[in-house]
NUMINU-238039 format. One line per 10 residues: number of its first residue (from 1); their letters; for each residue x, y, z of C-alpha. Coordinates in steps of 0.5 Angstrom, whole numbers. Each point is the difference from the previous one (the first is absolute). Layout:
BEGIN
NUM = a = X/Y/Z  ... .
***
This chain:
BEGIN
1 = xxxxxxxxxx = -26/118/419  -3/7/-1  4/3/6  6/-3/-3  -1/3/-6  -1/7/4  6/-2/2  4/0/-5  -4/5/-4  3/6/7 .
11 = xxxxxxxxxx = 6/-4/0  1/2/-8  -3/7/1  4/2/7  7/-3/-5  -2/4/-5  -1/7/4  7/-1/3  3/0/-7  -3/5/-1 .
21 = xxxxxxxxxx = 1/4/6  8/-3/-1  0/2/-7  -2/8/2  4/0/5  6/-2/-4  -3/5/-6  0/6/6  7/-2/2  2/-1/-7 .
31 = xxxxxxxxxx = -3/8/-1  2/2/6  6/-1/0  2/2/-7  -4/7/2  6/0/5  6/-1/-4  -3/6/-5  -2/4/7  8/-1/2 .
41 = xxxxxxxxxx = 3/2/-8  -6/7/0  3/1/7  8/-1/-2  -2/5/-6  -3/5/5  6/-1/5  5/2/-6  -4/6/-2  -1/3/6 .
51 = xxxxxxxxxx = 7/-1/1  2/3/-6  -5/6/2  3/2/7  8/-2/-2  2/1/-7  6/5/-1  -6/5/-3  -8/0/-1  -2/-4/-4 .
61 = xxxxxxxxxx = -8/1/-4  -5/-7/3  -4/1/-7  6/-2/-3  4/-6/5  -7/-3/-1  -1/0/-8  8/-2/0  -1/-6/5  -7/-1/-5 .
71 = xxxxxxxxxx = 6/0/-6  4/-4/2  -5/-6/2  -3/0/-7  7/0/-2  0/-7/2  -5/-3/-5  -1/1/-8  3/6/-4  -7/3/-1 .
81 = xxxxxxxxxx = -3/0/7  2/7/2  -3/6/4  -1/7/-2  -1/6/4  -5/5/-1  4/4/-5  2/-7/-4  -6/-3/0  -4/6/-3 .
91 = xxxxxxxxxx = 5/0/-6  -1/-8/0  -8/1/-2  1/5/-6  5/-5/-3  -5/-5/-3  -5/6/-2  5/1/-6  3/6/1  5/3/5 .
101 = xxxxxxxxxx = 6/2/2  8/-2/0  6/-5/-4  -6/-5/-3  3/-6/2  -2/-7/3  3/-3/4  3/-6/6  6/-2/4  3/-7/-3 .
111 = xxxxxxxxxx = 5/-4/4  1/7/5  0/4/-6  -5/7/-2  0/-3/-7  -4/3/-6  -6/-4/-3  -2/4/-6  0/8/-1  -7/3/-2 .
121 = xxxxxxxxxx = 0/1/-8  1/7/-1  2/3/7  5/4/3  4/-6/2  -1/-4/-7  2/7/-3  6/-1/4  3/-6/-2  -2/-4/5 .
131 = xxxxxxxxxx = -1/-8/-2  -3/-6/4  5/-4/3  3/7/3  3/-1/7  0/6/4  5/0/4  0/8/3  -5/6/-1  3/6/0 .
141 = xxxxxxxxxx = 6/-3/4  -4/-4/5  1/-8/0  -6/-3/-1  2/-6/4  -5/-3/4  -5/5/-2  -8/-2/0  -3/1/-7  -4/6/4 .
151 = xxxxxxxxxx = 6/3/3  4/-1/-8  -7/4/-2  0/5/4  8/2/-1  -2/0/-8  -6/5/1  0/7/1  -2/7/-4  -2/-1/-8 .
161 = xxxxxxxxxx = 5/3/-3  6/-1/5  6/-5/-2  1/-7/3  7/-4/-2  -1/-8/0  6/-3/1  -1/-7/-4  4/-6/-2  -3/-3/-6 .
171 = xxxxxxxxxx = 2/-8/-3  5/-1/-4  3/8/2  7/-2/6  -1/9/2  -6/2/3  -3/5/-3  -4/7/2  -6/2/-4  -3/7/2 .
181 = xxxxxxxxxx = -8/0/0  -4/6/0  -7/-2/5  -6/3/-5  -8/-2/0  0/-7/-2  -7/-2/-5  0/-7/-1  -3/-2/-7  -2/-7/2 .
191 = xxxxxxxxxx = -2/-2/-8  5/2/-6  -3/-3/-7  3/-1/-6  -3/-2/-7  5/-6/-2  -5/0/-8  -3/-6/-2  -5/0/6  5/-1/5 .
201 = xxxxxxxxxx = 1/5/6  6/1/5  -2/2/7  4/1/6  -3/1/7  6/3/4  -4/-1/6  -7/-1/4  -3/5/3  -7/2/1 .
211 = xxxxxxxxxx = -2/1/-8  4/-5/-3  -6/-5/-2  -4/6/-3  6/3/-4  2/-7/-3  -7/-1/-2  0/7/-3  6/-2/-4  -3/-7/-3 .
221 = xxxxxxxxxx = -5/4/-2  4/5/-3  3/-5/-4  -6/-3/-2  -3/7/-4  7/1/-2  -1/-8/-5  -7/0/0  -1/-4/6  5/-5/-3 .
231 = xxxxxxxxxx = 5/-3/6  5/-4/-2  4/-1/6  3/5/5  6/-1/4  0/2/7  7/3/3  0/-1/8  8/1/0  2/5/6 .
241 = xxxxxxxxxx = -8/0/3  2/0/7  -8/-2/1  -4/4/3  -8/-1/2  -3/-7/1  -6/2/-2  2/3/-6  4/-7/-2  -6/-4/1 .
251 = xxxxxxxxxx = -4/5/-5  6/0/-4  0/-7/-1  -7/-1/0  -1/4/-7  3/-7/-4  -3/-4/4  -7/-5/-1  1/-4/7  5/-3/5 .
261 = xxxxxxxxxx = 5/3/6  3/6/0  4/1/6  -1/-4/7  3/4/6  1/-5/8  3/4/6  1/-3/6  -6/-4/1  1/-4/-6 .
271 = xxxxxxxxxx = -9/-2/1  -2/7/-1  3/0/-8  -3/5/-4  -1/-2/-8  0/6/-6  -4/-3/-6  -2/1/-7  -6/4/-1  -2/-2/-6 .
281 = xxxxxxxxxx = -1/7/-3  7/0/-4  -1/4/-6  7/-3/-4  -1/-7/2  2/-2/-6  5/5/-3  7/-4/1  5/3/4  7/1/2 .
291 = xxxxxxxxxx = 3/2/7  7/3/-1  3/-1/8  7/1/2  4/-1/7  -3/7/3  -8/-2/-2  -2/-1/7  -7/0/5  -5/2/-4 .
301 = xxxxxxxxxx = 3/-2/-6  2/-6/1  -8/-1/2  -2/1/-6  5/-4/-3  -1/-6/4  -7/0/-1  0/1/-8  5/-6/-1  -4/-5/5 .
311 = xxxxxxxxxx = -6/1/-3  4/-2/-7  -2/8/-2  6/3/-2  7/-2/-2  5/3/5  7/1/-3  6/3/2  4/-1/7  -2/-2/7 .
321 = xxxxxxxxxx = -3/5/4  1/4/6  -3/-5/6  -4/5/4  -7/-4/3  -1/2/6  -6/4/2  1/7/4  -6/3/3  0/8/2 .
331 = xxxxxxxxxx = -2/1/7  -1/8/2  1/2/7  -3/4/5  5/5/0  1/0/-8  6/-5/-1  -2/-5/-3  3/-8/-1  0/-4/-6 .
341 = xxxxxxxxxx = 0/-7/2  2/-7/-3  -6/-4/0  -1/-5/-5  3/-4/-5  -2/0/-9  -1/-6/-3  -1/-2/-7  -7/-3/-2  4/-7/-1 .
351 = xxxxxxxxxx = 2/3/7  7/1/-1  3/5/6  3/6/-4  4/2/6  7/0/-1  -1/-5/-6  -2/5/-6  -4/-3/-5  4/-4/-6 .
361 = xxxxxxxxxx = -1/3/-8  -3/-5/-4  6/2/-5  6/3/3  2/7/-3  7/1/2  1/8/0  5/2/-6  3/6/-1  -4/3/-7 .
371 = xxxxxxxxxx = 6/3/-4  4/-6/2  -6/-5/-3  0/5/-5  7/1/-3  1/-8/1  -6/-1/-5  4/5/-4  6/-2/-1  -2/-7/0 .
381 = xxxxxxxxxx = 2/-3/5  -1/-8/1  -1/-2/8  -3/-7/-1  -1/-6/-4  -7/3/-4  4/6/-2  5/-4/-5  -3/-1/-7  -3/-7/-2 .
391 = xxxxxxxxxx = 0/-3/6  -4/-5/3  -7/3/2  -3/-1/7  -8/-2/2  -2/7/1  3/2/-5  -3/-5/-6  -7/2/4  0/8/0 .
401 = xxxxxxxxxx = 3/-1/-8  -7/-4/-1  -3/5/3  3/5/-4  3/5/6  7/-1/-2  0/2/-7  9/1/-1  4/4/2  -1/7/-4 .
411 = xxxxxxxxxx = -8/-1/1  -1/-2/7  2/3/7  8/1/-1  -2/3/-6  -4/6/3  4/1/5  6/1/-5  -5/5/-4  -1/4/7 .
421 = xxxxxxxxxx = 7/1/0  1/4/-6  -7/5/3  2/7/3  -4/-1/6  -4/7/-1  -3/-5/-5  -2/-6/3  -6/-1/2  -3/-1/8 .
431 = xxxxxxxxxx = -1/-7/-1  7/0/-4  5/4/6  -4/-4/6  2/-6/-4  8/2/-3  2/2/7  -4/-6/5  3/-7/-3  -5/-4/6 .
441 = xxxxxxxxxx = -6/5/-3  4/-2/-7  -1/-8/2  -7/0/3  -3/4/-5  2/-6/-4  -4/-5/4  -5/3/0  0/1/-8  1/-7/-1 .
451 = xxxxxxxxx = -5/-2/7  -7/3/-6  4/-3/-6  0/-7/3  -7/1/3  -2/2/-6  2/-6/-4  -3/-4/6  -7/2/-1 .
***
């Protein structure tokens, strides 16, 4: 009986180490012969490159078949995979210091097409005229078609002072256009604060770089000596943020938050995720907020909105953002070119990809026009069934009369729109010219005034 069973027990073992041995062998094999198929590509690519160095019509430079051939297989992936030569690479590390030099403008290839996703406030190219949406169709008469964001960057770059003329097709125009920009210095002021009165603060972040979290903290502390430690709300305008630094998205969103999820990030091996939460030292936990987003807030500020309205913190208004979530890390190379390369995804903290996809405004703020908002009210104009005297009024509207937000036409928001209207602008006050020409501004500054009146009635 024991022989049987130590039989069997070598039987199993012996069967079990064949097994073994098979599934290595079949694993090598399967090694071997993917290494083979990759060793047979490497070798297509040296053949062709040393043909092209003895018989092509003229010399040709190696350094530069080889980082070409490099382009054109990232030019197989996503917009933002790129390389960069030494000469690129250098410029790319002093962009997010908050100062360097050229047009001052973000931006991406959509549908094959160099495309402008926001022009840096104050810069040459916003000086210029150029707008987000811009198609850029020909740099000082070269096409862009089929361009690289790297090679689109380096055509725009030259010496400050020195002109580049961007030919654009802009939406609603049937002839493109050609704007000349003077290349200057480029000084990012990431944090723009406005005193809105009553304990209200406005501020736009334009961009995250590296001290973007500290100057937005200066600013709140700023408006606190300004009404005495009183804050009402702040409005926060992330239109036209193309992004910027994680760490500052996270730090940013970390302000206003008591605990939970800011952002998660997954690369290929979706086991190894990597979580960003609360630190539980937010200074401004309780101060209410609204976050102000159009179709250019992209990346980073898409972050901090994603993680502020899924922790119920911050009402989110305006249009659907841009739907860049895909992470990129910067690799530095031996001889000085750099790779900048796709490595994760975003996700929400209710995990929620923001690639492609954008985050949804709790409220959608259409973009109008401000003078044609502001005549229309002028002139008195009905549009919709609320316009028409006597009519029959809605839930909202019976329920912003018991809380007396709505208190008639000439004392409520028309009413000082109208007032606006008849004032120089040399003598209107910051507060009043930010809101005279920015309906989306106009309407979330509403919601937000309205969000600490209801708050107020509640407690």
């Amino acid at each position: 009986m024991q022989s049987l069973k130590r039989y069997w027990k070598t039987y199993v073992i012996g069967f079990v180490l064949i097994m073994a041995i098979f599934i290595m062998a079949e694993a090598g094999f399967q090694v071997r012969a993917f290494a083979q198929e990759r060793y047979a590509d490497l070798q297509n690519f040296s053949k062709v490159l040393n043909l092209v160095q003895q018989y092509y019509v003229e010399e040709v430079d190696t350094k530069k078949l080889i980082y070409g051939a490099i382009k054109g297989m990232l030019r197989e992936l996503d917009p933002h995979t790129n390389f960069m030569p030494p000469d690129i690479f250098k410029d790319f590390e002093t962009e997010t210091s908050g100062e360097f030099g050229g047009l001052g403008i973000e931006i991406s290839v959509q549908n094959g097409i160099l495309t402008i996703i926001s022009p840096i406030e104050d810069a040459p190219a916003w000086e210029a005229g150029i707008k987000a949406g811009d198609k850029v169709v020909a740099v000082n008469g070269t096409s862009t078609k089929g361009m690289s964001l790297v090679e689109a960057s380096q055509l725009m770059r030259g010496k400050k002072g020195s002109k580049v003329v961007l030919r654009v097709v802009r939406d609603g125009e049937d002839k493109p256009r050609d704007i000349t920009v003077v290349r200057g210095s480029v000084k990012i002021k990431s944090v723009k604060y406005t005193d809105m009165g009553d304990g209200y603060a406005y501020i736009k972040i334009t961009s995250f770089i590296e001290n973007t979290a500290k100057d937005l903290e200066k600013a709140i502390e700023l408006h606190e000596k300004n009404t005495k430690g009183h804050i009402a709300g702040i409005l926060i305008d992330l239109r036209r943020n193309p992004g910027g630094l994680l760490d500052q998205a996270v730090k940013v969103s970390d302000m206003f938050l008591k605990e939970g999820t800011i952002v998660s990030t997954i690369g290929r091996n979706k086991a190894e995720k990597e979580v960003a939460v609360a630190s539980k030292k937010g200074k401004y936990t309780n101060v209410p907020l609204v976050i102000l987003v159009n179709e250019y807030t992209a990346s980073a500020s898409e972050i901090v909105s994603g993680a502020l309205q899924d922790n119920k913190r911050a009402l989110i208004v305006g249009q659907r953002t841009f739907g860049k979530g895909s992470v990129q890390s910067v690799i530095k190379l031996g001889d000085g070119s750099g790779l900048k390369l796709t490595v994760a995804r975003y996700y929400t903290p209710s995990g929620v990809s923001i690639q492609a996809e954008g985050i949804h405004p709790d409220v959608e703020i259409e973009d109008v026009d401000a003078d044609a908002f502001a005549k229309t009210i002028m002139k008195g104009q009905t549009t919709r069934e609320g316009d028409i005297a006597g009519h029959l009024k809605g839930d909202k509207e019976r329920a912003a009369e018991k809380l007396d937000l709505k208190k008639g036409a000439e004392e409520g928001a028309l009413a000082w729109w109208k007032d606006l209207g008849n004032k120089k602008e040399e003598h209107l006050s910051p507060r009043d010219k930010l809101l005279k020409s920015d309906y989306q501004a106009y309407q979330a500054f509403n919601y937000l005034k309205a969000w600490t009146t209801m708050r107020g009635l509640t407690r």
